[in-house]
N, C-alpha and C positions, 0 to 999 in steps of 0.2 A: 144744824149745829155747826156753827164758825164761826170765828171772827172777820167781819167788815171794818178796813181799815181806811179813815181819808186822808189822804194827803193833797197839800196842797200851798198856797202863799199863804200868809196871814193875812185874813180879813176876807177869805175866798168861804166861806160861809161851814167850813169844815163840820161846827161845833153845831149850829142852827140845822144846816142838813142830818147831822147823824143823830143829833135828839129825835128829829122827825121822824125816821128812819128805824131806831131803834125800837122807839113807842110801836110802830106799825110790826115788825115782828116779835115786840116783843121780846124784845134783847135786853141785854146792860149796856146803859150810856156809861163809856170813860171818855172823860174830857182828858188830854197826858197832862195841859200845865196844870188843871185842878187839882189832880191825883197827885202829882208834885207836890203842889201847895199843901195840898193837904196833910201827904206823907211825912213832908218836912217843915211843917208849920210856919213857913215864909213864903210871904209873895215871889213870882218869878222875878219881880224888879229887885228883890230885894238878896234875891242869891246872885243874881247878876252884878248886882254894886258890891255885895259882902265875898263873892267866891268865882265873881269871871264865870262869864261866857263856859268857858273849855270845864270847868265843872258841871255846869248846869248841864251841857251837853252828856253828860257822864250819867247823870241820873235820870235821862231820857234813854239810853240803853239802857240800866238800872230797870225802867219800866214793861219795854220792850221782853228783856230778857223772864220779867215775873209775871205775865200774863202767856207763856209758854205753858200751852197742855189744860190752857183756859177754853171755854165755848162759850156760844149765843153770845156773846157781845161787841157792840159797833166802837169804835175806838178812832180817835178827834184828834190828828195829832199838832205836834206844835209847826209851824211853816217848815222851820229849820230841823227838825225831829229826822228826818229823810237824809236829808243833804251832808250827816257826822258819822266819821267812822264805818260802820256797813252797815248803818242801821236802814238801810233801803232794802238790803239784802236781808237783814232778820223781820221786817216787816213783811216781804213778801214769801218769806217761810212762814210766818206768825198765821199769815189769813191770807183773803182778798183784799187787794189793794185798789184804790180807788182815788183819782187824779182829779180835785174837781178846780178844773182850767177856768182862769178869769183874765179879761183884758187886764193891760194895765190903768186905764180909763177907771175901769169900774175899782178895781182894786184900790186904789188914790182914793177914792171916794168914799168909801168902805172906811178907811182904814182914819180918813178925816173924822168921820163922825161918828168914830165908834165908841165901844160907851166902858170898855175897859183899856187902862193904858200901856201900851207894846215900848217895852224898852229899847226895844234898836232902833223907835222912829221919834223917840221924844224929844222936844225943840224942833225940830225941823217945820221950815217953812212949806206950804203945800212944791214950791218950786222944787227946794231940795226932797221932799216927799219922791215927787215922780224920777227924779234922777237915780234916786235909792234903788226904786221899786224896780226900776228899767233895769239899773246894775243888776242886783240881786238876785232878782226872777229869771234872769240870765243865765245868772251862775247857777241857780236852784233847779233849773227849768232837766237839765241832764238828770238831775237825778228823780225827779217828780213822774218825769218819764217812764222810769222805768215799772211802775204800777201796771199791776194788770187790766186796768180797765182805766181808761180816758175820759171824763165826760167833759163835757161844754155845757153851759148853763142850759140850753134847752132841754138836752138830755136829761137831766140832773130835774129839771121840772117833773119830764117824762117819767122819769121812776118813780118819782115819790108819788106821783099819780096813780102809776101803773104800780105798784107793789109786787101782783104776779109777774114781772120782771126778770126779777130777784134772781131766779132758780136758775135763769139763765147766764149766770155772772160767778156762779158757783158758789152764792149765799148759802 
């Protein structure tokens, strides 16, 4: 009975992994920007063009703060969810936290061909892509950090594999 929480860059498979992950214990998947969307019946692009960046970040604490004293479910948060305000620090009161690390190689790659569209990378040629990503994940990298648990993509294989795991990570 907890909360499993991923963070991580966008496009590092946050949302794909904790569906996986959730089904297998048996948890609630919360995706934060769906619940967003949902909550406030606008696309993330769309609070982002109509209300700035510095709002949207507001009702990612918002989420954060309403899932307190909640159980059993895995929670997908947005890249930048981590990196505003203390929300690093109420996630890792909230649950387990969970780091799931990707080159920037692969991240660029990800993030080309993906099949919803991320407002801090739209236009960008794949060149300014990896420039972003390089900055960004820099900046983001301290606070992503601070998770309780690290994985690298084999690891991240490993568990979803091993499921009995889990217990070991204080799921």
């Amino acid at each position: 009975m907890a909360i499993l929480i991923l963070v991580g860059y966008m496009g590092s498979g946050k949302t794909t992994f904790g569906r996986k992950i959730a089904k297998q214990l048996q948890y609630e998947f919360i995706d934060a920007d769906e619940a967003i969307e949902s909550k406030y019946k606008l696309k993330i692009q769309d609070i982002f063009k109509q209300f700035g960046e510095s709002h949207f970040r507001k009702l990612e604490t918002k989420l954060i703060e309403d899932l307190t004293g909640k159980e059993n479910i895995v929670l997908s948060t947005g890249g930048g969810m981590p990196c505003f305000g203390n929300n690093m620090e109420l996630l890792n009161q909230l649950g387990t936290t969970i780091y799931l690390q990707r080159p920037v190689s692969e991240l660029v790659h990800r993030l080309l061909h993906a099949k919803k569209p991320r407002p801090l990378i739209a236009g960008k040629t794949e060149d300014e892509l990896v420039q972003f990503v390089e900055r960004t994940l820099a900046e983001r990298e301290k606070y992503y950090r601070q998770a309780q648990w690290i994985l690298e993509r084999n690891q991240q294989n490993l568990l979803y594999v091993n499921t009995h795991l889990l217990p070991f990570i204080n799921v």
